[in-house]
C-alpha positions, 0 to 999 in steps of 0.5 A, spaced: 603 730 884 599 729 889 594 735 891 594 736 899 587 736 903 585 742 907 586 737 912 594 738 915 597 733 921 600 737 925 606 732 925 610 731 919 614 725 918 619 721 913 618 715 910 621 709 915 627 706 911 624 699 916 618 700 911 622 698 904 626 694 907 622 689 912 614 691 911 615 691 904 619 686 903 623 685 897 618 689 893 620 696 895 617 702 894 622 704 888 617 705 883 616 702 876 622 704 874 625 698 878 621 693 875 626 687 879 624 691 886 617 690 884 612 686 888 611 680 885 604 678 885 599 682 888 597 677 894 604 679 896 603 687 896 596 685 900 599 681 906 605 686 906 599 692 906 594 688 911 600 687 915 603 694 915 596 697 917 595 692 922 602 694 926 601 701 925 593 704 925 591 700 931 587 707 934 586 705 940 585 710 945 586 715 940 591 720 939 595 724 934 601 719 933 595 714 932 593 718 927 600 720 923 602 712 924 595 710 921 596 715 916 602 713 914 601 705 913 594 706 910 598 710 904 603 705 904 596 699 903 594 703 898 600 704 894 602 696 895 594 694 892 595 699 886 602 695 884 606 702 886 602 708 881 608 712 881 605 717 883 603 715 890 609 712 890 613 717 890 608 722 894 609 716 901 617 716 899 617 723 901 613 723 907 608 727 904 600 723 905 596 723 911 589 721 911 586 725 908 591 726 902 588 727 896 589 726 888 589 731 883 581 729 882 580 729 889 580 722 890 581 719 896 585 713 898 578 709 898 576 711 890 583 709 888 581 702 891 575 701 888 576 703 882 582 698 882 578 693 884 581 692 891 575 688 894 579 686 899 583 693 901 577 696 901 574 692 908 580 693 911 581 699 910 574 702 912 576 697 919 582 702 920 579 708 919 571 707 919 571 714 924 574 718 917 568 718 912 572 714 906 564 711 904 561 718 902 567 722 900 566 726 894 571 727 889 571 734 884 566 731 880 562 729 886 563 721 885 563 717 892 567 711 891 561 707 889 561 711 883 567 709 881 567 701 883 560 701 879 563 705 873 569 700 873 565 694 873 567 691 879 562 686 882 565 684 888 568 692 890 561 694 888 557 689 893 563 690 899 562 698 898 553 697 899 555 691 905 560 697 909 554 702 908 548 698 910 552 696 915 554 704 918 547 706 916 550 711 911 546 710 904 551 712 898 546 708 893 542 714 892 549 719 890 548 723 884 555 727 882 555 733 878 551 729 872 547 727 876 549 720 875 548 715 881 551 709 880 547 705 877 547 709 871 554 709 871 555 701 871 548 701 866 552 706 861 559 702 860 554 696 860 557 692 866 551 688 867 553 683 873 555 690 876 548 692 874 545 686 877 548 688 884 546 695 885 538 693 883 539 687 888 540 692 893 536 698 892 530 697 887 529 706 888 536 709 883 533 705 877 527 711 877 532 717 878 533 721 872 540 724 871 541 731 869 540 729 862 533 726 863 536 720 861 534 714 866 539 708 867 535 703 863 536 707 857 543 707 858 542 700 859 540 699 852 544 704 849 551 700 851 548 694 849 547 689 855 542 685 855 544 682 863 544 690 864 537 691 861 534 684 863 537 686 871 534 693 870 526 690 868 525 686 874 524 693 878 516 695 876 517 702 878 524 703 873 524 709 869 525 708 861 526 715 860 531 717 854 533 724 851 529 728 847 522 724 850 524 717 847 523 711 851 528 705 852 524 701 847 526 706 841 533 705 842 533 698 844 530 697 836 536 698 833 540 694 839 536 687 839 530 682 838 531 680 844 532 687 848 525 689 844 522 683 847 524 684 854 522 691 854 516 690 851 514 683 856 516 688 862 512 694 859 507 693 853 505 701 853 512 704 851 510 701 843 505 706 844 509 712 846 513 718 843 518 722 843 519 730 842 518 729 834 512 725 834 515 718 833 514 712 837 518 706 837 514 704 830 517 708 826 525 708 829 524 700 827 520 702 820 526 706 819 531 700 820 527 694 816 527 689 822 521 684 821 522 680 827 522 688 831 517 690 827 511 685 828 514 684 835 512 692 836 505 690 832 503 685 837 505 688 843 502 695 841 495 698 840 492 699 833 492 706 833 500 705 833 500 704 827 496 711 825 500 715 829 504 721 825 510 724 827 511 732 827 512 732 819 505 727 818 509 721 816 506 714 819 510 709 820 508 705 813 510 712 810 517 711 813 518 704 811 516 706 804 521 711 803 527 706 806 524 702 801 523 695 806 518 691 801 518 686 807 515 691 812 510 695 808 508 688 806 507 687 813 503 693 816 499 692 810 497 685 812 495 687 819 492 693 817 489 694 810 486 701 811 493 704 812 494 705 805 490 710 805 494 714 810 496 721 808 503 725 810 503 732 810 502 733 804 497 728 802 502 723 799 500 716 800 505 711 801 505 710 795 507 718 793 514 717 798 516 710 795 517 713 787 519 720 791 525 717 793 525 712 788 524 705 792 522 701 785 520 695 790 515 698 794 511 701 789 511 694 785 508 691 791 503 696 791 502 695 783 502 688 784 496 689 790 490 689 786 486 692 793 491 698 791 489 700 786 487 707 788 492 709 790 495 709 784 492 715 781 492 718 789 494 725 788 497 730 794 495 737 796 500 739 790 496 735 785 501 729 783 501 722 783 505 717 784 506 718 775 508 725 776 513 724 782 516 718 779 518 723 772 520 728 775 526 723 779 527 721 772 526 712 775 524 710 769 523 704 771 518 706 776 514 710 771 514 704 766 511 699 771 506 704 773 504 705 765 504 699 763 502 694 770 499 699 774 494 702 769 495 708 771 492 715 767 498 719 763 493 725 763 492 727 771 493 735 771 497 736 778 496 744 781 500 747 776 497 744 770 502 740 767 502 732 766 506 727 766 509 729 760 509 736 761 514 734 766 518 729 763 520 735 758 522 739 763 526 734 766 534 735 768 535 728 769 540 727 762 540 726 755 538 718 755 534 719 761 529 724 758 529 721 752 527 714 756 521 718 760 519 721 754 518 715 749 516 711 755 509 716 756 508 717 749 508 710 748 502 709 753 497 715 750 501 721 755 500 727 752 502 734 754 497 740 757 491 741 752 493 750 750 493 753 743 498 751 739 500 758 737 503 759 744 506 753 745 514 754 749 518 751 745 521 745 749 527 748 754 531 741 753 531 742 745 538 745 746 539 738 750 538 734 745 542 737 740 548 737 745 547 730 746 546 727 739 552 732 737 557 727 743 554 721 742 554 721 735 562 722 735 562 716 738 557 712 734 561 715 727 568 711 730 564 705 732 561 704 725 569 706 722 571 700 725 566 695 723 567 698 715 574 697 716 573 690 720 568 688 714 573 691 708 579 685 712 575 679 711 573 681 704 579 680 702 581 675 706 576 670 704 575 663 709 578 658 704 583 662 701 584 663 694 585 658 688 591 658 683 585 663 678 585 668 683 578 666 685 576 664 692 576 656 693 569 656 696 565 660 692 560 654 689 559 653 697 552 655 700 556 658 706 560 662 704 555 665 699 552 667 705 557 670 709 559 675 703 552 677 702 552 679 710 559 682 709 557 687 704 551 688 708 555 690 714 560 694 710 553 698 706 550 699 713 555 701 717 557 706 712 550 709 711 550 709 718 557 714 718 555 718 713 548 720 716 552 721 723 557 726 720 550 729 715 546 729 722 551 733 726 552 738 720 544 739 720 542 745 724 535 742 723 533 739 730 528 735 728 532 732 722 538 731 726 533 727 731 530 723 725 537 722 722 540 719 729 536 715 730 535 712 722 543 711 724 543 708 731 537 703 727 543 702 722 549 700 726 545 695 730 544 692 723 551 692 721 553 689 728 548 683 727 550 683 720 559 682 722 557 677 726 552 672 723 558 673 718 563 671 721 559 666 724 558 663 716 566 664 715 567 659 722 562 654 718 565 655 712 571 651 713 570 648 720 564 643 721 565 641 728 559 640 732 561 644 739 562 650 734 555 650 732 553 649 740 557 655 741 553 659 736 547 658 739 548 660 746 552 666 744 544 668 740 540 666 745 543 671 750 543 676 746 536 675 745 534 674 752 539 682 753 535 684 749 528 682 750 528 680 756 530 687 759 525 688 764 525 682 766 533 683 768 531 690 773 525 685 777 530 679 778 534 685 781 529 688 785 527 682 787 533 679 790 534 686 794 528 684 797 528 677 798 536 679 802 532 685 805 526 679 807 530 674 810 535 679 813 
């Protein structure tokens, strides 16, 4: 229902049956119900509406009844051009609007049509009833109805609404509502950028107005993502770019659109050096993203100390990119700025420091592969550790093993806690193989633990560890090995080439087959060898024979694989000579050889695809 308006006729009236019948023609006003009686095109309710008012809103002389009459047919044009809203329908078929009638949200007939998009409505009705105001009223949430043309995107609502204003005098571009939204905010919010490009070609002064948010029409232009809206918006000089939180339209414009950013940066070059609340400027939202195109555009557009500035927790934006792991980018600043490399976080860490932290292998190989940062390898943070000492204590394997082997870096730097690298590895909670891979790999490359007397030793808290994962994995260890005795025990009584009629093999004067029975019998002993140090091992309450007689067992077992398959390989050669076989032999060991030798290789190709994705992206 609609709300009624302290404003009262003095008059009631009904609803004239002349109306449904004649004025409206076939269309009728029974409501969506009868979809039959319906106007068939919009043209149709227009002309029965522009008709409707001409006849009966003529003001003249004035007068009440002039009024009532006007009242009446100015609800009836509304409801035609709003294709019969139920609502008003039903309000106008039982005589109750006047001019002044007002929905629930206390809009008047003058917001309904704009917000419908009634250019064409709009004017006449502003004609018929100029003297009433229509233009600046306000609704519950004090929006005019060029608030809501400009929310609902239509252009030509939005510029016959400026034109009445300019033309009675009355200024309702500068209107806020209880946001504090004016138009144009409304029309940049929903990013309806030919709406934008009207309101700025009437008045260039909303474009500097901040809502009650502090957030400026340009920021919301770039929030929604327009570019029309942006690009209309930046040929105003005097334009706020004011976004919440003390951000600038160019810190959310980094994760919109090259395009944006450059517009941004071409209308106003000093955003690339401003802050927000957080110390952050648009450098480190782009870092943060991985975009190069915006992050050299940023670089070229903005002053060197950009590159240095820190936020709150004392991170440069290379320390960002570092920590998202954006090779590319860190590579870029680096180039354009080499002395960067020495910028410290809060806590003294250099980029390098945030890279291993969070485990970002692409980054700290980039600075190992930089002979130029060779320093900051060996960098310690007001803590103590390096990049070595972070890198352990994250368990990345990978990471410490580069470091070790490629970056020269010393295993024997004490952090403020007096412990090195190892000392770490062997507290360390990363799991039973990943403590174990740390471990071997320090001790490898000459780590050892904190110089104290050997009397006092602690005893290592994950010796329990150990124990419990020798223990599981040597369950598992025990059934493989079984299998393959079992598996080398059937071919050894089901010989390649069967049997003569003396009981004896018929290929055993061949040299193949003598080779197959000699690796049989060599993956038969290893494999059980191995089963019996496993269930020995398990058994021992000794840690460190436990330890020797796993890893004696794990030695073991890999034999016996080698041994099954070069033994069935010599079964196959025994009785089948093809060409192809052999050609498929050598393939299937040249990959386990390029496996097992050729690890490493196999993590750098991977970090290295992400990261040429990542640069070409």
């Amino acid at each position: 229902m609609l709300a009624r308006s302290s404003y009262r006729c003095p008059l009631s009236f009904s609803f004239p049956s002349t109306v449904a019948a004649s004025e409206v023609g076939s269309g009728g006003l029974a409501g969506r119900r009868g979809s039959a009686r319906q106007l068939k095109t919009v043209g149709k309710g227009r002309s029965a509406a522009r008709a409707a008012l001409a006849r009966g809103s003529h003001r003249g002389s004035g007068g009440r009844a002039g009024l009532q009459s006007g009242t009446r047919w100015m609800v009836v044009a509304v409801a035609l051009a709003w294709w019969l809203n139920p609502h008003l329908g039903t309000a106008i078929m039982h005589g109750q609007c006047d001019i002044l009638e007002l929905t629930a949200e206390r809009n008047t007939a003058l917001h309904v049509a704009a917000e419908q998009g009634h250019h064409e409505l709009i004017r006449e009705l502003y004609f018929r009833f100029s003297d009433q105001g229509l233009l600046n009223r306000l609704n519950s949430a004090l929006d005019t109805p060029l608030h809501s043309a400009a929310r609902a995107g239509h252009v030509r609502a939005v510029a016959v609404l400026f034109e009445l204003a300019r033309d009675r005098g009355v200024n309702i571009l500068g209107c806020k509502n209880e946001a504090g939204d004016t138009a144009l905010h409304l029309a940049a919010r929903h990013g309806h950028g030919a709406a934008v490009e009207v309101l700025i070609s009437a008045a260039a002064e909303p474009a500097a107005e901040l809502n009650n948010a502090g957030v400026s029409p340009l920021y919301l232009a770039v929030i929604s993502g327009s570019v029309q809206a942006v690009r209309a918006i930046t040929t105003c000089k005097d334009a706020s770019s004011l976004g919440p939180g003390a951000q600038n339209a160019l810190h959310a414009a980094v994760f919109q659109s090259s395009e944006m950013v450059h517009l941004l940066l071409e209308w106003r070059p000093a955003l690339a050096d401003q802050v927000d609340s957080g110390g952050s400027s648009p450098l480190h939202f782009a870092s943060s993203d991985g975009d190069r195109t915006i992050v050299k555009a940023i670089l070229r557009a903005s002053p060197p100390s950009t590159v240095y500035k820190k936020d709150s927790d004392g991170l440069s934006a290379l320390h960002v990119a570092a920590r998202m792991g954006h090779r590319c980018v860190v590579k870029d600043m680096l180039r354009s700025y080499p002395d960067a490399a020495e910028l410290r976080d809060g806590n003294g860490g250099t980029f390098v420091h945030a890279a291993a932290k969070e485990r970002r292998s692409s980054v700290v190989s980039l600075a190992i592969s930089n002979s130029m940062l060779r320093g900051v390898l060996d960098a310690q943070d007001r803590d103590g550790n390096t990049p070595l000492h972070l890198a352990v204590a994250v368990g990345s394997t990978g990471d410490v093993e580069a470091l070790l082997r490629e970056g020269k870096v010393r295993a024997d730097v004490l952090n403020n806690d007096g412990h090195t690298a190892l000392d770490l590895a062997a507290g360390s909670n990363a799991g039973f193989f990943a403590t174990i891979n740390l471990v071997v790999a320090l001790v490898a490359f000459g780590a050892r633990l904190r110089p104290q007397r050997q009397d006092r030793l602690e005893q290592w808290g994950g010796r329990d560890m150990v124990r419990k994962g020798i223990q599981n994995t040597s369950d598992s260890l025990a059934v493989v090995a079984g299998l393959i005795v079992a598996a080398a025990f059937a071919a050894g009584f089901n010989l390649p080439g069967g049997y003569g009629d003396d009981g004896k093999a018929n290929l055993k004067h061949e040299i193949v087959f003598k080779t197959f029975l000699f690796l049989n019998t060599g993956a038969v002993a290893t494999s059980m060898l191995a089963v019996a140090l496993l269930v020995y091992g398990k058994a021992s309450s000794h840690s460190d024979g436990s330890w020797k007689t796993f890893a004696a067992a794990l030695h073991l077992l890999w034999v016996s694989l080698v041994c099954m398959m070069l033994a069935f390989q010599a079964a196959l050669f025994s009785v089948a000579t093809t060409r192809a076989l052999t050609y498929g032999f050598l393939v299937v060991y040249m990959c386990i050889f390029i496996l097992q030798e050729n690890k490493e290789i196999r993590k750098s190709e991977t970090s290295i695809y992400f990261t040429n994705k990542e640069c070409n992206g």
